[in-house]
C-alpha positions in Angstrom: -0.7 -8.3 -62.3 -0.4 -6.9 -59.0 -2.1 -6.6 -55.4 -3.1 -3.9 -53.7 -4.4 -4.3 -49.8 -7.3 -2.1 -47.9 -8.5 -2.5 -44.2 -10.8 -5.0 -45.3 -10.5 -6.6 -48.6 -7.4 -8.1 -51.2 -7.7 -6.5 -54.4 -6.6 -8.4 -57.7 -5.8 -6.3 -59.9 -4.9 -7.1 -63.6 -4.3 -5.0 -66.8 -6.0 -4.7 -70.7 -4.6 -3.3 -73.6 -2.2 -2.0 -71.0 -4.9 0.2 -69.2 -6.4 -0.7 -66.2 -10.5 -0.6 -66.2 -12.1 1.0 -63.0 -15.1 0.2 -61.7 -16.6 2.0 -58.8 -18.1 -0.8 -55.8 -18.8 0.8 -52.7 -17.1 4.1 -52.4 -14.1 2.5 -54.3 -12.3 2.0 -58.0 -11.6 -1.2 -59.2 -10.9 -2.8 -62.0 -13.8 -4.8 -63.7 -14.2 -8.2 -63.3 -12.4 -8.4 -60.0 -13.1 -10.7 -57.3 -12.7 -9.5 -53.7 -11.4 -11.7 -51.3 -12.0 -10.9 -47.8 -9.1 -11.1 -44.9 -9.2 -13.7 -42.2 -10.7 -11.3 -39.4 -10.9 -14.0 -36.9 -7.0 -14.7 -36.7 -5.2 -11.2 -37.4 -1.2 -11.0 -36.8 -0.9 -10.3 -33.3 2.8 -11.0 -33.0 3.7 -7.5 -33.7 7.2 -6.0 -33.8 7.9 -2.0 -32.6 10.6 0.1 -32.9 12.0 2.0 -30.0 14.8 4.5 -30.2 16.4 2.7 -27.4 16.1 -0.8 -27.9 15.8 -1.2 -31.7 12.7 -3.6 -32.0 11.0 -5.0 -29.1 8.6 -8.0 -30.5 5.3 -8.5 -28.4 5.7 -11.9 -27.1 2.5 -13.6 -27.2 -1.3 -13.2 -28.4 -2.5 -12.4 -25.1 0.3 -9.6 -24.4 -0.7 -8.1 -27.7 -4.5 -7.9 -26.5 -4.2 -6.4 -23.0 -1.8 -3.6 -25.0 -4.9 -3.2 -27.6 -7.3 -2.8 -24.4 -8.5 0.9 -23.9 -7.0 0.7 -20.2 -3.4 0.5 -21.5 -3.9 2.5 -24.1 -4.5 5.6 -22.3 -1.2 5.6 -21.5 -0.3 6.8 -24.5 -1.7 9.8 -22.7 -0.5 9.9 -19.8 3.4 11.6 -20.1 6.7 9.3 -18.3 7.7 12.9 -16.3 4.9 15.0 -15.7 6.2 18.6 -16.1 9.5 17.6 -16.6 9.3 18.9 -19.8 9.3 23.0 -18.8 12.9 22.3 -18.0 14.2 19.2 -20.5 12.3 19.7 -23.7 12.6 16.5 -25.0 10.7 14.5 -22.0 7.7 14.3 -23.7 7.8 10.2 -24.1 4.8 8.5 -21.8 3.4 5.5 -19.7 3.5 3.7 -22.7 6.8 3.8 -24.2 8.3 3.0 -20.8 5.7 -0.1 -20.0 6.8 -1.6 -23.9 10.4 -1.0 -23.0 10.3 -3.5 -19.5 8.6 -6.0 -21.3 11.3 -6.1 -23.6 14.1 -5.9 -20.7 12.3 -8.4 -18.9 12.7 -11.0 -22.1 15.9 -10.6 -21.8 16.1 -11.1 -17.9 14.2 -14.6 -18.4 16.6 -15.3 -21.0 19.3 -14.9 -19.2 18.2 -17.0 -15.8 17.6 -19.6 -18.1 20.7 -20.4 -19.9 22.0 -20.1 -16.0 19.8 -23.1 -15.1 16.9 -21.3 -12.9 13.8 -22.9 -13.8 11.0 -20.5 -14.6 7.6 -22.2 -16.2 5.8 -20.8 -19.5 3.8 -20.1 -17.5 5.3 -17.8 -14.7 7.2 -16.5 -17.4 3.9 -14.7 -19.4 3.0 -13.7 -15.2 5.8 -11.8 -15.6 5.2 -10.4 -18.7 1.3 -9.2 -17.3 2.9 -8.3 -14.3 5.8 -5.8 -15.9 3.3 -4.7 -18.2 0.9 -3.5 -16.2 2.7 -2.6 -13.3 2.0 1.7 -14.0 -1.2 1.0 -14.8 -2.6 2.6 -12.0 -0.7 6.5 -13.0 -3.2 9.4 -13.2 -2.6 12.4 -15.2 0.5 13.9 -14.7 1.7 10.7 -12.6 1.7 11.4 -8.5 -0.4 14.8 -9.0 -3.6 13.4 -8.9 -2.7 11.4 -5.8 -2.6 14.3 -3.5 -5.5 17.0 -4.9 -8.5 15.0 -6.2 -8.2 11.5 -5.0 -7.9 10.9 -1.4 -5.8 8.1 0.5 -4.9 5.9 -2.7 -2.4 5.6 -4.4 -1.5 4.2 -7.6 0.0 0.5 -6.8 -3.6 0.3 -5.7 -5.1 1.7 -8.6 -3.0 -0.6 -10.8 -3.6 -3.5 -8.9 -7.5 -2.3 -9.2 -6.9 -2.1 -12.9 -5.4 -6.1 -13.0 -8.2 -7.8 -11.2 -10.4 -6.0 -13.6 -8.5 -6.9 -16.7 -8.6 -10.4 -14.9 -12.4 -10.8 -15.1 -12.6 -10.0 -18.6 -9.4 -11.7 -19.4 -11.3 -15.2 -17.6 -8.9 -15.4 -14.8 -5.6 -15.2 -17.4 -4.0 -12.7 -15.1 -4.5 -14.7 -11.6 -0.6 -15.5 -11.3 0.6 -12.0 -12.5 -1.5 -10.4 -9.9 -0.1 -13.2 -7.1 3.4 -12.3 -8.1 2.5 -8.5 -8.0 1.4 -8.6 -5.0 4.2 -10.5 -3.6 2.2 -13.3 -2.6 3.9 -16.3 -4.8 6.2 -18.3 -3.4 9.1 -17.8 -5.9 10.0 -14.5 -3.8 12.9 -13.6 -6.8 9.8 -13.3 -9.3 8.4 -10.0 -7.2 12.1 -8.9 -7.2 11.9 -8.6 -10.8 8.8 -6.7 -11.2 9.4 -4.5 -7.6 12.4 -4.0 -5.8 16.0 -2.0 -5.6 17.4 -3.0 -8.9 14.1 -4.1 -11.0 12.8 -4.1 -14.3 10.8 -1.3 -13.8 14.3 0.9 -12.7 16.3 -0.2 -15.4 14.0 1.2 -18.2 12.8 4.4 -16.7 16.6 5.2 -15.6 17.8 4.4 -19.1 14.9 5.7 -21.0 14.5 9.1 -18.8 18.2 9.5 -19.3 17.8 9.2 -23.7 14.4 12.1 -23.5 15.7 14.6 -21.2 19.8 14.2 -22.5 20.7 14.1 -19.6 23.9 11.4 -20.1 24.5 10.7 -16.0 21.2 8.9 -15.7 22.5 6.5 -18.9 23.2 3.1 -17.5 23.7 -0.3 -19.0 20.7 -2.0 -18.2 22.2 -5.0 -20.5 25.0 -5.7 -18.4 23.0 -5.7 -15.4 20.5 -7.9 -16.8 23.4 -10.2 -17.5 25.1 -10.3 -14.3 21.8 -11.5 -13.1 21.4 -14.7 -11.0 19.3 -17.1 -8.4 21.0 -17.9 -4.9 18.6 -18.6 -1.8 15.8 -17.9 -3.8 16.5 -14.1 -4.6 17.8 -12.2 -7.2 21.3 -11.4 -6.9 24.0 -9.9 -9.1 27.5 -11.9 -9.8 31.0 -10.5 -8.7 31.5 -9.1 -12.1 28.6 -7.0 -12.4 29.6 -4.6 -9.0 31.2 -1.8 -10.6 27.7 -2.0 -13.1 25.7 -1.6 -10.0 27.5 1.4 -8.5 27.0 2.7 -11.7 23.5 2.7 -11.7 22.9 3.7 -7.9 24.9 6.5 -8.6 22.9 7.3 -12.1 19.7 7.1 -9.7 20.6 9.7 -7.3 22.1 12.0 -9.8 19.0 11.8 -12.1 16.4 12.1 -8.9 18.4 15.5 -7.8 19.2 16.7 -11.5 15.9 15.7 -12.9 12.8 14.3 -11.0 13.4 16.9 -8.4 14.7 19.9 -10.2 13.4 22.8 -8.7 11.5 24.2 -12.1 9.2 20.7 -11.9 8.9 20.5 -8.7 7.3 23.9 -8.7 5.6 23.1 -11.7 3.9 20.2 -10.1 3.2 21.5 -6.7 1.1 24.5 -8.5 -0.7 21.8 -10.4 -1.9 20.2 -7.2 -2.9 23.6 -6.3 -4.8 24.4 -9.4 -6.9 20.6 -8.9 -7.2 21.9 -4.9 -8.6 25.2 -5.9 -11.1 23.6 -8.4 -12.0 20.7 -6.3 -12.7 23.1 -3.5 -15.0 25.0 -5.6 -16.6 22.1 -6.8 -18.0 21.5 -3.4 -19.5 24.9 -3.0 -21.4 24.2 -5.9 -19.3 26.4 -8.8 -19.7 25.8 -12.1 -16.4 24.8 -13.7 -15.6 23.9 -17.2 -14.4 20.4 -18.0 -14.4 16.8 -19.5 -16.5 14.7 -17.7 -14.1 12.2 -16.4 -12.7 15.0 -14.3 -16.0 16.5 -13.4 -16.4 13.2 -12.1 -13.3 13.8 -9.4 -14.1 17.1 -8.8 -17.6 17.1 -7.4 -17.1 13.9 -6.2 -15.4 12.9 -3.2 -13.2 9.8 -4.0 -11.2 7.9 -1.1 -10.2 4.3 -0.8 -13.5 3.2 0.4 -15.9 4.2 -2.4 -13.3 3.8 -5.1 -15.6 1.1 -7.7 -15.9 0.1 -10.6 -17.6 3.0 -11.9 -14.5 5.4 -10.0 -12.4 2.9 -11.9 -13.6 2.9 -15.6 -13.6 7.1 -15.3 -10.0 6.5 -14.0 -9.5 4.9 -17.1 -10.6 7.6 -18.8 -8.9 10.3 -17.5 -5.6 11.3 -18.8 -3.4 14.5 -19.5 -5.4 15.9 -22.2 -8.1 16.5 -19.4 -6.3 18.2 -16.8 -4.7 20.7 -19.6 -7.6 21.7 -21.5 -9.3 22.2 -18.1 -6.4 24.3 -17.0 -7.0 26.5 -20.5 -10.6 27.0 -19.5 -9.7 28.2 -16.5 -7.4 30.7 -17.0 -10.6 32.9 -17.8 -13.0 31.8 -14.8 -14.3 34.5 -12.3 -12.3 33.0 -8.9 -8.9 34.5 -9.1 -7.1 32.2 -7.5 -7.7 29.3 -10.4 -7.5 31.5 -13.1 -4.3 33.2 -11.5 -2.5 29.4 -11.1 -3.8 28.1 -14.1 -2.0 31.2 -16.6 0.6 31.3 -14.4 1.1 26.8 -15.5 -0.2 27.4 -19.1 2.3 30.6 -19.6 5.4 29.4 -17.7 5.5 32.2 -15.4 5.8 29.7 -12.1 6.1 31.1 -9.0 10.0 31.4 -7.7 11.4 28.3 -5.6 13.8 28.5 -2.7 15.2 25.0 -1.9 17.8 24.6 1.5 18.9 22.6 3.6 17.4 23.7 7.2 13.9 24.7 7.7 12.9 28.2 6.4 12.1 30.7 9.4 8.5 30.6 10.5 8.5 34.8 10.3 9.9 35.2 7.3 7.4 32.7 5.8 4.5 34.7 7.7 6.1 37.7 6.2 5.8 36.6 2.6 2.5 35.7 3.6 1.2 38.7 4.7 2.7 40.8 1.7 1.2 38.6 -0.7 -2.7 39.1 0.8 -2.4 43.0 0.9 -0.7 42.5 -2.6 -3.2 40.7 -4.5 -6.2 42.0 -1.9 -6.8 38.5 -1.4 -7.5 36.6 2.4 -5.2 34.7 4.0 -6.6 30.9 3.0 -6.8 31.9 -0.7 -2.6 33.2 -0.6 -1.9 29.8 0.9 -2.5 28.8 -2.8 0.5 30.9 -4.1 2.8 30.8 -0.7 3.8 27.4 0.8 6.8 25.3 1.6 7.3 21.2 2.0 9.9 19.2 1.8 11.4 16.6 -0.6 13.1 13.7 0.7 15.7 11.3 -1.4 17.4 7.7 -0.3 19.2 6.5 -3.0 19.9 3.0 -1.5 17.7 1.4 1.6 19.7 -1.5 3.5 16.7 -3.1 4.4 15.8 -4.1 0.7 19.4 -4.9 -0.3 21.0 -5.9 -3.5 23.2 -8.6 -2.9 26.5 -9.6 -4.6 26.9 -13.3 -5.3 31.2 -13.9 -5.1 33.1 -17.1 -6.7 32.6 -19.0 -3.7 28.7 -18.8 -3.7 28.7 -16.3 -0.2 26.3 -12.9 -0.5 26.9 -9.6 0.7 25.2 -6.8 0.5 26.4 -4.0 -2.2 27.2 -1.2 0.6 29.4 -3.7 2.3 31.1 -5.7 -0.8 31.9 -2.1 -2.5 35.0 -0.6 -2.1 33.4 2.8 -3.1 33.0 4.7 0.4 30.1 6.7 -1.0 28.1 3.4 -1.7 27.7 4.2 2.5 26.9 7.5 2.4 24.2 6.7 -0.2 22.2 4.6 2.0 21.6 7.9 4.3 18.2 9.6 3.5 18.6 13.4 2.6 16.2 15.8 2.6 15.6 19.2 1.4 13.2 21.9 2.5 11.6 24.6 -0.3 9.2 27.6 -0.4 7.8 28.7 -3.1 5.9 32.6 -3.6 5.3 35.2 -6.7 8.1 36.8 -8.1 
């Protein structure tokens, strides 16, 4: 005798004459003279366990956790990628909003663990706040993270999509997320709480550090978010690190410069995601003079619709929610064949991998010589001025690797704080906290 379990029923199984009699009942074959026995429905195991190659198994702390992850909003992160075109340089950055919102909740069990058994006092209650709050705290990402932020969406960003997202969630969720959202917003008392969810050595860093680090293989991004979690303490209501973690934290603020001018802006991504906002520019641009363009209607929705902070709804919101990067590539392949040549030009030139070529200094490029490559490229390509503005531009990109007016502060022996710049013996700790920017062009090969 044996069981055997489908979606829906528990099968019992037994044998006679050592052969097992089927019967066919609905679509299925069982034995005869079975009973079917249906599953409890009502009260399914929500206190699920994952596996993640970086953590080993994370456990979902409680019922309601395991419901807002089930809710279509969070699980179009599973669509939405961690590094945007990261991945034309590191091949392996393909993990998304998803992995990395699973992986803080686990780091922050650990965090609360650890402020515990050091006394600080942190309610069931503010504890599963935190646990909404880390959760949902990327939420608000569009496809292909900050893209959508400056081509087809004007004047929000995502904190306020997310926090959009959350008071949603909170309405169907009858008001269950009212202290997450307080503490995202930095409006509960308990100030260390926000630090934990949003400042210069939070959850959110240690995971995507760590995590970004593992996908990309890039080892000087790899810090030990365990340690720092243990060092972790309460003085003066903030969140501070002990003596004995400093050389943990240098680590880290190191790791995060190195991966920002290594990784998030190498020059093969950041062209990559610059002619992305062109392409959704381009498109949007042609939306408004009335062109027929191919593609889902979430992002139909954003293209021939103008969208800015004050008309941004519900309706905006739930076609938010269901666009992700599926959309914005399969609209990309459909447009590597339209009639304006500017779109279709960008868009084979993304889907292809033939990127326009990237010059990245220090100074300001000359004004003539960018006038220059602009004039070549219109009497190469036949097209006018405002359309080559599409394949010739330059910006800048901008880095601080630690801000001194958001400090982390060292707690010593005798119960004093300082801040890391100053209680570090490491000269470059200073240097760090000096912004540095870069200035790039990018044109055809």
């Amino acid at each position: 005798m044996f069981n055997v379990k489908n979606r829906d029923l528990l099968f019992l199984f037994t044998f006679k004459n050592n052969k097992l009699l089927p019967k066919k009942i609905n679509g299925c074959i069982l034995p005869q003279n079975t009973k079917k026995i249906p599953l409890n429905k009502k009260n399914p195991n929500k206190l699920k366990i994952l596996n993640d190659p970086i953590y080993g198994f994370i456990q979902i702390p409680n019922t309601l956790i395991f419901d807002i992850i089930e809710h279509p909003y969070f699980q179009r992160l599973r669509r939405i990628t961690q590094m945007g075109f990261t991945n034309l340089v590191y091949p392996g950055a393909n993990h998304t909003r998803f992995h990395h919102a699973i992986g803080c909740i686990h780091l922050m069990q650990k965090a609360i663990r650890v402020l515990r058994f050091k006394q600080i006092v942190i309610s069931e209650d503010e504890e599963n706040a935190l646990y909404i709050a880390i959760l949902l705290h990327d939420i608000g990402h569009g496809a292909f993270s900050h893209a959508l932020e400056h081509s087809i969406v004007d004047g929000i960003c995502h904190e306020e999509i997310s926090l959009k997202f959350m008071k949603k969630l909170n309405i169907e969720f009858e008001g269950k997320l009212t202290l997450a959202i307080e503490i995202f917003e930095g409006k509960y008392p308990r100030k260390f709480l926000y630090q934990l969810i949003s400042s210069q050595l939070d959850i959110d860093r240690l995971d995507y550090l760590k995590r970004d680090s593992f996908y990309t293989g890039v080892t000087e991004g790899n810090i030990s978010s365990d340690r720092l979690i243990a060092m972790m303490n309460v003085k003066d209501d903030a969140l501070v690190i002990e003596e004995k973690g400093i050389y943990s934290v240098e680590k880290f603020l190191i790791a995060r410069r190195l991966m920002y001018w290594q990784v998030y802006l190498h020059k093969t991504g950041l062209v990559a995601e610059n002619m992305l906002v062109k392409v959704l520019k381009r498109a949007k641009e042609l939306a408004g003079q009335g062109t027929l363009l191919h593609a889902s209607a979430p992002l139909k929705y954003f293209l021939y619709n103008q969208i800015s902070v004050a008309n941004f709804n519900n309706e905006t919101l739930d076609m938010f929610s269901k666009l992700d990067d599926y959309d914005i590539l399969s609209a990309i392949k459909e447009w590597t064949n339209h009639k304006d040549r500017v779109l279709s030009k960008l868009s084979k030139m993304i889907i292809d991998r033939k990127l326009l070529r990237i010059e990245i200094q220090q100074n300001k490029f000359d004004e003539m010589a960018f006038d220059n490559k602009m004039a070549f490229i219109c009497k190469q390509y036949q097209i006018s001025k405002k359309e080559a503005e599409f394949f010739v531009f330059q910006n800048s990109i901008k880095n601080q690797a630690y801000q001194k007016d958001k400090p982390i502060y060292i707690l010593n022996k005798k119960g004093e704080l300082k801040d890391i710049a100053d209680a570090s013996d490491q000269l470059n700790l200073q240097a760090l906290t000096n912004p540095v920017v870069k200035h790039f062009i990018c044109y055809p090969k």
